[in-house]
N, CA, C and O of each residue as an XYZ file, in Angstrom:
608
protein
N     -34.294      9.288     -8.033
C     -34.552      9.176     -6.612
C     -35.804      8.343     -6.389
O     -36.820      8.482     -7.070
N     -35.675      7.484     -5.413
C     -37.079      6.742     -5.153
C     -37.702      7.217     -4.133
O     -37.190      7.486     -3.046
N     -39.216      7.383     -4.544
C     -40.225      7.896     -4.181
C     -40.773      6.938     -2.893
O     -40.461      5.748     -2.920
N     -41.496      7.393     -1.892
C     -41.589      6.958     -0.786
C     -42.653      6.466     -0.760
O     -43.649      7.188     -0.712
N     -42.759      5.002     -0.784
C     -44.417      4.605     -0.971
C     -45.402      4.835      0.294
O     -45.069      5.059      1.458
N     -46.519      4.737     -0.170
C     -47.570      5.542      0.904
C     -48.070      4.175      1.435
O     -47.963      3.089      0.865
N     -48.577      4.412      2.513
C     -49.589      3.386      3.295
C     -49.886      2.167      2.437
O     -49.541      1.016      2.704
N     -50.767      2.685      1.064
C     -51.624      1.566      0.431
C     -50.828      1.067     -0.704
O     -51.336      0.128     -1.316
N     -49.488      1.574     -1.184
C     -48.436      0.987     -2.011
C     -47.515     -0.203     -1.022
O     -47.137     -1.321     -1.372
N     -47.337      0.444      0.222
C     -46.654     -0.357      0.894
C     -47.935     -1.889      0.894
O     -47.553     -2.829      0.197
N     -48.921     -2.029      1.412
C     -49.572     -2.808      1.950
C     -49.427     -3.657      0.524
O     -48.801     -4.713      0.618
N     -50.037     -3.232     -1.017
C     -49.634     -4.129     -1.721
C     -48.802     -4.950     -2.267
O     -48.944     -6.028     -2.844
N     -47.476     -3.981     -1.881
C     -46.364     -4.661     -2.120
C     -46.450     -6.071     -0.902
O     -46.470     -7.263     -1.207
N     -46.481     -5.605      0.223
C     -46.905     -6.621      0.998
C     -47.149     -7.695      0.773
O     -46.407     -8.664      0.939
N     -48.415     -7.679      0.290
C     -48.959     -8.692     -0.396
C     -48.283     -9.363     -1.306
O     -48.111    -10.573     -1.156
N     -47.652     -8.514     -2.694
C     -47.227     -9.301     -3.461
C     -45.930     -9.808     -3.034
O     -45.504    -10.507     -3.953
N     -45.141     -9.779     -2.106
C     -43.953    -10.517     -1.426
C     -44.893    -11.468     -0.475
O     -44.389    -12.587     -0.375
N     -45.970    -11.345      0.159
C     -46.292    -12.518      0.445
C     -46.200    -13.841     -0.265
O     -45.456    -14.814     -0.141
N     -47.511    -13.457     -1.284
C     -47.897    -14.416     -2.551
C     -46.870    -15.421     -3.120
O     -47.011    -16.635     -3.265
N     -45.412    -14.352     -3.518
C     -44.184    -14.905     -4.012
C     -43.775    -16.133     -3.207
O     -43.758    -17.307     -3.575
N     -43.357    -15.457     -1.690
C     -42.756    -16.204     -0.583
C     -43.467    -17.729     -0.345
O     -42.903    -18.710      0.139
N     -44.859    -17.644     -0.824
C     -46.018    -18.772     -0.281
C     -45.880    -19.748     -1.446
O     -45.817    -20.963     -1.256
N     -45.828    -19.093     -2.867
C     -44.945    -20.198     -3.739
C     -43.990    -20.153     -3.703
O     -43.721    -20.823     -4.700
N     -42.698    -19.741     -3.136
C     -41.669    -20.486     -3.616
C     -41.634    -21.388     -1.974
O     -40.634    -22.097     -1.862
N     -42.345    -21.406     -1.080
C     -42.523    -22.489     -0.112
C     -42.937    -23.620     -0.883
O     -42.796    -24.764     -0.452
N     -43.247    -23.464     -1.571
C     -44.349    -24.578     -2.186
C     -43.192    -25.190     -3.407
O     -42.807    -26.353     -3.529
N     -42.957    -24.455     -3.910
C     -42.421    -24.840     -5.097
C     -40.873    -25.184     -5.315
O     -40.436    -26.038     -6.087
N     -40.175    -24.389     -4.521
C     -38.317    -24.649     -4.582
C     -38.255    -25.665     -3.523
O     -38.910    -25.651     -2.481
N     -37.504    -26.441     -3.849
C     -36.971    -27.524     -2.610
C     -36.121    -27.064     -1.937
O     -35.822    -27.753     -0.962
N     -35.352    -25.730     -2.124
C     -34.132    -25.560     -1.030
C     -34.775    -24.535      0.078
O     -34.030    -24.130      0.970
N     -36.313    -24.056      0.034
C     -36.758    -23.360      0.629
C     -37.553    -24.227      2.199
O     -38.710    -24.646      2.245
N     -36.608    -24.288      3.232
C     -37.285    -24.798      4.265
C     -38.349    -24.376      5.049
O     -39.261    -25.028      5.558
N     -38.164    -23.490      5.067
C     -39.279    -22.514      6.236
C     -39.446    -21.303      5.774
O     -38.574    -20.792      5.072
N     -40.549    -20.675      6.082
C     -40.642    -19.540      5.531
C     -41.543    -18.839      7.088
O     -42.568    -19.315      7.576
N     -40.829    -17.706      7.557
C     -41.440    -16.797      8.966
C     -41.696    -15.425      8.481
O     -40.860    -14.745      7.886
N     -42.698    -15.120      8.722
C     -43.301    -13.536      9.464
C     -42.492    -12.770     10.545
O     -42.000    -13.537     11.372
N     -42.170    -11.172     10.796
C     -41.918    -11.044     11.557
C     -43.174    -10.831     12.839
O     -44.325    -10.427     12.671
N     -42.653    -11.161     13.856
C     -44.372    -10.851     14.848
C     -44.530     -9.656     15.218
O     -45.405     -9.520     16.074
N     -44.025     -8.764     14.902
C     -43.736     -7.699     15.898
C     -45.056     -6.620     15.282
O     -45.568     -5.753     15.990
N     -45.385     -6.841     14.097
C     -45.856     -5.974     12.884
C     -45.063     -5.523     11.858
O     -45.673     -5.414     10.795
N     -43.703     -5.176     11.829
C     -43.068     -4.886     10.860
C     -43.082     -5.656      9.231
O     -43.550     -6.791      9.325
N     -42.804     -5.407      8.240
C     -42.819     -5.990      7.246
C     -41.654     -7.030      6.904
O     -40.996     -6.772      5.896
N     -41.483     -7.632      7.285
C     -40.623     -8.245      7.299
C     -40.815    -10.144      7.362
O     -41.697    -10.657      8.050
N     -39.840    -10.962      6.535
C     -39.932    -12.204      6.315
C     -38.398    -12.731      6.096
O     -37.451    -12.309      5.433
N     -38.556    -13.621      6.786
C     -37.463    -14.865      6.952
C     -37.413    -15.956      6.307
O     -38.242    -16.825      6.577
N     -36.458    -16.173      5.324
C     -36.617    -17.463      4.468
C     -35.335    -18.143      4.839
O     -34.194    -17.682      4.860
N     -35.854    -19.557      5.180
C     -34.575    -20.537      5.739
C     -34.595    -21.404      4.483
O     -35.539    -21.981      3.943
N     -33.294    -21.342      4.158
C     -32.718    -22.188      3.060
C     -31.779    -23.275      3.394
O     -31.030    -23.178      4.367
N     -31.798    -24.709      2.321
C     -31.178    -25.720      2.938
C     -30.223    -25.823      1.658
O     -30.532    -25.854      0.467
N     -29.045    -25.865      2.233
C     -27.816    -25.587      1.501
C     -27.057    -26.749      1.922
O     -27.239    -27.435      2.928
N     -25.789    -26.933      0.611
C     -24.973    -28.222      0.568
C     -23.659    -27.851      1.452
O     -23.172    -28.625      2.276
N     -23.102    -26.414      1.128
C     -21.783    -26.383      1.577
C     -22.019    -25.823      2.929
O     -21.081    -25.938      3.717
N     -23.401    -25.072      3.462
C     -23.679    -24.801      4.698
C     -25.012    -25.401      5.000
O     -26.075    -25.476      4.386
N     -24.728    -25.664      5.765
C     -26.537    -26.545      6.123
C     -27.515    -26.006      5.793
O     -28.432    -26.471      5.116
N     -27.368    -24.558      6.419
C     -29.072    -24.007      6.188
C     -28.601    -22.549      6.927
O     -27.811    -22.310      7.840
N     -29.485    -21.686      6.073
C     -28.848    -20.469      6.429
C     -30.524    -19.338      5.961
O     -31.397    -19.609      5.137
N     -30.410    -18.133      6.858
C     -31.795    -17.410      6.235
C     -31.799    -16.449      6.027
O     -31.424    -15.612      6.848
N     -32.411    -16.022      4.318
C     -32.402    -14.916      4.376
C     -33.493    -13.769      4.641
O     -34.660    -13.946      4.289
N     -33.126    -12.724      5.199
C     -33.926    -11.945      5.946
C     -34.644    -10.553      4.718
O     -33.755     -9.900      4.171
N     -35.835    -10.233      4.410
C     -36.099     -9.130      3.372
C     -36.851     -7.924      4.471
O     -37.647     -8.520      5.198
N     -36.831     -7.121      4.636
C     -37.713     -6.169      5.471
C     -38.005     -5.137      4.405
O     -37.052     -4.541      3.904
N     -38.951     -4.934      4.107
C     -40.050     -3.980      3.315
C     -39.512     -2.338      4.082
O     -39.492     -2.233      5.308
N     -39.205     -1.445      3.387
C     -39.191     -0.158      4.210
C     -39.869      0.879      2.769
O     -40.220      0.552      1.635
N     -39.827      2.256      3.505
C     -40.967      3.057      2.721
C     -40.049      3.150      1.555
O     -40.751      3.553      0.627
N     -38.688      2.959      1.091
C     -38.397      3.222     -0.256
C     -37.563      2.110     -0.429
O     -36.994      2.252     -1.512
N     -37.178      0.952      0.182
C     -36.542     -0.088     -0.638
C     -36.664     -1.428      0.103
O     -36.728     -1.397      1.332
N     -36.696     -2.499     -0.488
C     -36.728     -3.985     -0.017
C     -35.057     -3.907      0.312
O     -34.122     -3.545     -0.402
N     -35.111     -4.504      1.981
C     -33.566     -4.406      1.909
C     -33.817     -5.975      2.705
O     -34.724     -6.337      3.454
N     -32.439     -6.804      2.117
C     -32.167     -8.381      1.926
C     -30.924     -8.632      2.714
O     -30.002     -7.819      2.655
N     -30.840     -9.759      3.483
C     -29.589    -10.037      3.859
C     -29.430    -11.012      4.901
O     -30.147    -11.248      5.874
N     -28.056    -11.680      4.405
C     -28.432    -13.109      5.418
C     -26.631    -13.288      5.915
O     -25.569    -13.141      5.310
N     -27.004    -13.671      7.302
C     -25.908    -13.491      8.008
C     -24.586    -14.860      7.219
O     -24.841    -16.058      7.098
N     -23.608    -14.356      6.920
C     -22.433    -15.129      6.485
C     -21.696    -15.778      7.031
O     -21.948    -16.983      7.007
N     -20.909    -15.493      7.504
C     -20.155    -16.187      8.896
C     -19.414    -15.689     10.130
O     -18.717    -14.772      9.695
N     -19.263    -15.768     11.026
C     -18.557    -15.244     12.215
C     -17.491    -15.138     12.083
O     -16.704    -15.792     11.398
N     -17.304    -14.026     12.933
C     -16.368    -12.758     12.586
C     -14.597    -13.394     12.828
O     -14.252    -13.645     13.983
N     -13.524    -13.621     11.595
C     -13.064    -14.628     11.651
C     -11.735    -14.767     12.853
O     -11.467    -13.811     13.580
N     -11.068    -15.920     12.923
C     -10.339    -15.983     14.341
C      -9.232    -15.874     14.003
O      -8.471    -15.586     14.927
N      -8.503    -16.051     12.439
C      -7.421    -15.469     11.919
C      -7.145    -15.076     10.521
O      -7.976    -15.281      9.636
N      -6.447    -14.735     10.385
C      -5.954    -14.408      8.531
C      -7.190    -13.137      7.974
O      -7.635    -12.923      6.847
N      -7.490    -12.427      9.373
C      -8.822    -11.059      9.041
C      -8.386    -10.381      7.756
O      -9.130    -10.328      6.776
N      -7.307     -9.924      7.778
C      -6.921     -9.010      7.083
C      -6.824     -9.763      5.206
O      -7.058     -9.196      4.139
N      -6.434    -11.046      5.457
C      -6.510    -11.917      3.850
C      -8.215    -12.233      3.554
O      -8.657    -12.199      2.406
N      -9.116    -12.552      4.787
C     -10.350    -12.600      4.704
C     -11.227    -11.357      3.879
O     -12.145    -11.401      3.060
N     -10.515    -10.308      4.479
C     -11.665     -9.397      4.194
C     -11.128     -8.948      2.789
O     -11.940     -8.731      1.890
N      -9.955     -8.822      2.604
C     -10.002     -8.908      0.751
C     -10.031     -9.676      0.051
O     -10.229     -9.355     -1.121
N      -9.867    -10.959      0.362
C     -10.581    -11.981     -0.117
C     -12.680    -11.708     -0.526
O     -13.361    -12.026     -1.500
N     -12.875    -11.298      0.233
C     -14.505    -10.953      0.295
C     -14.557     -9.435     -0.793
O     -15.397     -9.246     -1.673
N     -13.730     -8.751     -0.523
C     -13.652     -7.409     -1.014
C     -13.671     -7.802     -2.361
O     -14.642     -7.616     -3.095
N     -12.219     -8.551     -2.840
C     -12.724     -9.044     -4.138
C     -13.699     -9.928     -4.926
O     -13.727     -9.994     -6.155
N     -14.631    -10.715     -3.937
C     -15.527    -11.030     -4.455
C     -16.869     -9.818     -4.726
O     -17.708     -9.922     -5.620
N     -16.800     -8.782     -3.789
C     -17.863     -8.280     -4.289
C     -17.565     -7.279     -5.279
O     -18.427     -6.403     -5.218
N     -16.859     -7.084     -6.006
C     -16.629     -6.777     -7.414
C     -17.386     -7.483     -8.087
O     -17.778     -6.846     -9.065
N     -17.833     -8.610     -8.041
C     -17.894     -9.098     -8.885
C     -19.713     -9.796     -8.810
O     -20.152    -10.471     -9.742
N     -20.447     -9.511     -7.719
C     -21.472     -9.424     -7.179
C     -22.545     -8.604     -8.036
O     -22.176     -7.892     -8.971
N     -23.623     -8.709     -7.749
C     -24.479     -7.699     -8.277
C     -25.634     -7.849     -7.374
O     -25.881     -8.980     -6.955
N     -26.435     -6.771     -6.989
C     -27.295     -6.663     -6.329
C     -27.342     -7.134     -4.377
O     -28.240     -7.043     -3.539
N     -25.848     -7.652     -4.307
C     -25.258     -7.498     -3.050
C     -24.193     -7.238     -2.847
O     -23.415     -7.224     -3.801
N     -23.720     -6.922     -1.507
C     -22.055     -7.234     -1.177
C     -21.949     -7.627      0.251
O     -22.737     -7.541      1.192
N     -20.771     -8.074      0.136
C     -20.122     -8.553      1.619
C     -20.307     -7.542      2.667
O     -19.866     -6.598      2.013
N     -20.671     -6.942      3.964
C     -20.422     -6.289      4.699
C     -20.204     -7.071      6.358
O     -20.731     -8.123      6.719
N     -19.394     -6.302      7.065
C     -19.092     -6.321      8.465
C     -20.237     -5.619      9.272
O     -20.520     -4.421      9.307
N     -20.924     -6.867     10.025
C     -22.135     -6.307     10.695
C     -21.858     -6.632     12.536
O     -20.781     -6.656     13.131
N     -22.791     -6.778     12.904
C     -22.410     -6.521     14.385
C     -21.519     -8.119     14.973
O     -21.404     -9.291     14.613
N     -21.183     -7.472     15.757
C     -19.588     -8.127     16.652
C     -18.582     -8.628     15.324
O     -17.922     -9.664     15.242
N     -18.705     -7.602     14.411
C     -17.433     -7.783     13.478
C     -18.008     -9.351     12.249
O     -17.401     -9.697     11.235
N     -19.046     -9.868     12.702
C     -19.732    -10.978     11.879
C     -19.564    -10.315     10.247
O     -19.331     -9.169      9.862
N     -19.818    -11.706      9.454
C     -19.900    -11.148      8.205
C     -21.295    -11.517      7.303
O     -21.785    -12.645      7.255
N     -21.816    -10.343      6.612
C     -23.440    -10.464      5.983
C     -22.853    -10.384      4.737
O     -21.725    -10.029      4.395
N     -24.011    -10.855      3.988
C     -24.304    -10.439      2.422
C     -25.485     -9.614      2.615
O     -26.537    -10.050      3.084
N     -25.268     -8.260      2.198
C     -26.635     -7.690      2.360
C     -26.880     -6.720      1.060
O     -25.887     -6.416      0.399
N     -28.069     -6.261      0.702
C     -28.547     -5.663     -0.444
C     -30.018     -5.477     -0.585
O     -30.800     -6.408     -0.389
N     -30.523     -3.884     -1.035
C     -31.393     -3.602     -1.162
C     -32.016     -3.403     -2.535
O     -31.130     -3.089     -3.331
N     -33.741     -3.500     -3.354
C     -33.785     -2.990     -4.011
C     -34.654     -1.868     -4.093
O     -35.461     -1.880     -3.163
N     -34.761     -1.089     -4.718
C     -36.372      0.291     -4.931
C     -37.517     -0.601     -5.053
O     -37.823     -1.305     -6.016
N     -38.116     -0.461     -3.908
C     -39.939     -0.557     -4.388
C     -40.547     -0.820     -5.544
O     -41.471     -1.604     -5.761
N     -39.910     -0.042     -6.350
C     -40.694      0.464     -7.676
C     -39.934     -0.905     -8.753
O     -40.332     -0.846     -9.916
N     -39.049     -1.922     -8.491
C     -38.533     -2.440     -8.929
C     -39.004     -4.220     -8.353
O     -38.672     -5.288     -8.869
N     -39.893     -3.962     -7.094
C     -40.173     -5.643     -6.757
C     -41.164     -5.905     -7.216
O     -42.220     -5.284     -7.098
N     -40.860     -7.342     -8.099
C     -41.792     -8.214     -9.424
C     -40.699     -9.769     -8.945
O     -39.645    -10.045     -8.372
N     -41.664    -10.312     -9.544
C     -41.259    -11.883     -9.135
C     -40.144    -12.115     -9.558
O     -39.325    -12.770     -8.914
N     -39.898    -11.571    -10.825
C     -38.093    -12.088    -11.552
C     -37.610    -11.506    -10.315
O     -37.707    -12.169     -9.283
N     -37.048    -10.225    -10.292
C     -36.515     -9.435     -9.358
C     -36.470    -10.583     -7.367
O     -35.646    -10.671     -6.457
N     -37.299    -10.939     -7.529
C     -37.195    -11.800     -5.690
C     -36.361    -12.969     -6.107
O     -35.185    -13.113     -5.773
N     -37.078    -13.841     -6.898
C     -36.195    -14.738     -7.543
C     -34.668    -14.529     -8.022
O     -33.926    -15.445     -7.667
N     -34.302    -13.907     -8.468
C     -32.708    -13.464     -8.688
C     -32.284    -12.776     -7.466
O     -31.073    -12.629     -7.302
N     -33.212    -12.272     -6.462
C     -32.089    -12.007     -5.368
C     -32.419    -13.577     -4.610
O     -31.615    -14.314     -5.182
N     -32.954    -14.162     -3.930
C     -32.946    -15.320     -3.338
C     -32.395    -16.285     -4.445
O     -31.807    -17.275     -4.009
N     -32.460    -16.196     -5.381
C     -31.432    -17.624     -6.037
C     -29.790    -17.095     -5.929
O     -28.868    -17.897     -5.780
N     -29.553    -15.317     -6.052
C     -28.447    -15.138     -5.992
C     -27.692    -15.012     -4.280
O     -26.475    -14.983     -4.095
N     -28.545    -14.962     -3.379
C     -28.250    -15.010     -2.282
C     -27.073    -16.621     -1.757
O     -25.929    -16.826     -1.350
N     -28.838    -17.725     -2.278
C     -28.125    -19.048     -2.197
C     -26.609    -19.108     -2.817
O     -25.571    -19.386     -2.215
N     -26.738    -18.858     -3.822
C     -25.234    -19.383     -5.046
C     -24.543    -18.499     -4.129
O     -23.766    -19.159     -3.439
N     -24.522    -17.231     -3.846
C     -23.357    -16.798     -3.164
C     -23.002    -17.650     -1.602
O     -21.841    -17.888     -1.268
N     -23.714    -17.882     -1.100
C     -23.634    -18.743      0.043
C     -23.046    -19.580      0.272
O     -22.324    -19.654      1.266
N     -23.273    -21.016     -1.129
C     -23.122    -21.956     -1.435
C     -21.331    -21.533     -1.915
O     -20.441    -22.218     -1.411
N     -21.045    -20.653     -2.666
C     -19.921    -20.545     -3.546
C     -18.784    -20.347     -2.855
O     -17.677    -20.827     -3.103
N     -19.155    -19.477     -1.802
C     -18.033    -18.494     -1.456
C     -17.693    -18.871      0.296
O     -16.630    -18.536      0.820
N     -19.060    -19.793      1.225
C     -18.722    -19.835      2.394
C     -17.496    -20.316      2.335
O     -16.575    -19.500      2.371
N     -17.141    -21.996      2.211
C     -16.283    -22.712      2.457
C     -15.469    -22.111      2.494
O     -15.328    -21.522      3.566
N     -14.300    -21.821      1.288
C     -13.346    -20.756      0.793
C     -13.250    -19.595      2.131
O     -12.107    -19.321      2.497
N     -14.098    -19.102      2.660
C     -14.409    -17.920      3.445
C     -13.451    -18.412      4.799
O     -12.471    -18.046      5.448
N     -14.568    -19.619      4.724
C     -14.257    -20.198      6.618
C     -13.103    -20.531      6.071
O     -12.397    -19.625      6.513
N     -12.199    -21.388      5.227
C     -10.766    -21.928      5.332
C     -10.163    -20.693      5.621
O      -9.455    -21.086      6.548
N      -9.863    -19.273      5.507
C      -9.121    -18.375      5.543
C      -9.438    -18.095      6.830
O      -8.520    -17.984      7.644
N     -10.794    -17.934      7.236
C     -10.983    -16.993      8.515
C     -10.891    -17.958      9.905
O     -10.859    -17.392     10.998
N     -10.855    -19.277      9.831
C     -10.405    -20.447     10.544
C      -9.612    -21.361      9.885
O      -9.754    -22.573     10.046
N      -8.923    -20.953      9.275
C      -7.186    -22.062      8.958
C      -6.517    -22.981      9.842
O      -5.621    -23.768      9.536
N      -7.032    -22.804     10.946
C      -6.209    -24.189     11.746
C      -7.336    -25.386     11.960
O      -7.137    -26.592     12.102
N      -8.729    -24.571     11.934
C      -9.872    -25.582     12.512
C      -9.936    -26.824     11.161
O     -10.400    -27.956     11.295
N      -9.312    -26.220      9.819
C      -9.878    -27.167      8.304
C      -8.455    -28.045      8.392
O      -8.377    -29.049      7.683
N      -7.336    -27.683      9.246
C      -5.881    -28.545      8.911
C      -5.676    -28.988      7.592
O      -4.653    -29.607      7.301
């Protein structure tokens, strides 16, 4: 069971997802922008520039027991739902550290959390490199099923 970090565990973790986020601005080329949330919450927005989708972001929000990740996929589709969503179903078999889910107005996310006790730089890096590749891999394929008349 993961333990609920306190005030001054949270704040460092903080930090060290800052630090990360500020190099890989610096350092990955597919990393366009990188946002704060304003509100105070812990939370950061990374906009990524992608080949098979332009640019897409993923979202991490810090909570007292897990980093939870997730970046919106595509709109919620206009036909072939039912081949779409097992189409997706069987990809996340095959996923690790995310899956496909149905989020609001029926839209589709990749979303995934990890334990606190588990965020270190490998760990951000393999979910944001695995975020992209899933993005990159699986939109196209996605949209031809869930809009089949718009690709002719």
């Amino acid at each position: 069971m993961t333990i609920p970090a306190d005030p001054d565990q949270l704040q460092l973790l903080e930090a060290h997802i800052d630090r990360w986020i500020t190099a890989e601005r610096s350092a990955n080329p597919v990393v366009a922008d990188v946002a704060r949330n304003v509100d105070g919450r812990r939370s950061w927005f990374v906009r990524l520039t992608g080949v098979e989708r332009d640019s897409f972001t993923v979202r991490f929000h810090l909570e007292q027991r897990t980093l939870h990740y997730e970046t919106y996929f595509m709109p919620a589709p206009e036909e072939n739902e039912a081949e779409l969503f097992r189409h997706l179903l069987v990809r996340n078999h095959r996923l690790y550290g995310a899956t496909f889910a149905i989020g609001d107005e029926d839209a589709v996310y990749l979303v995934g959390q990890l334990p606190n006790e588990q965020i270190n730089d490998v760990e951000l890096d393999r979910i944001l490199g695995s975020m992209y590749q899933w993005v990159e891999q699986f939109f196209r394929p996605a949209m031809r099923i869930g809009f089949a008349s718009k690709f002719g």
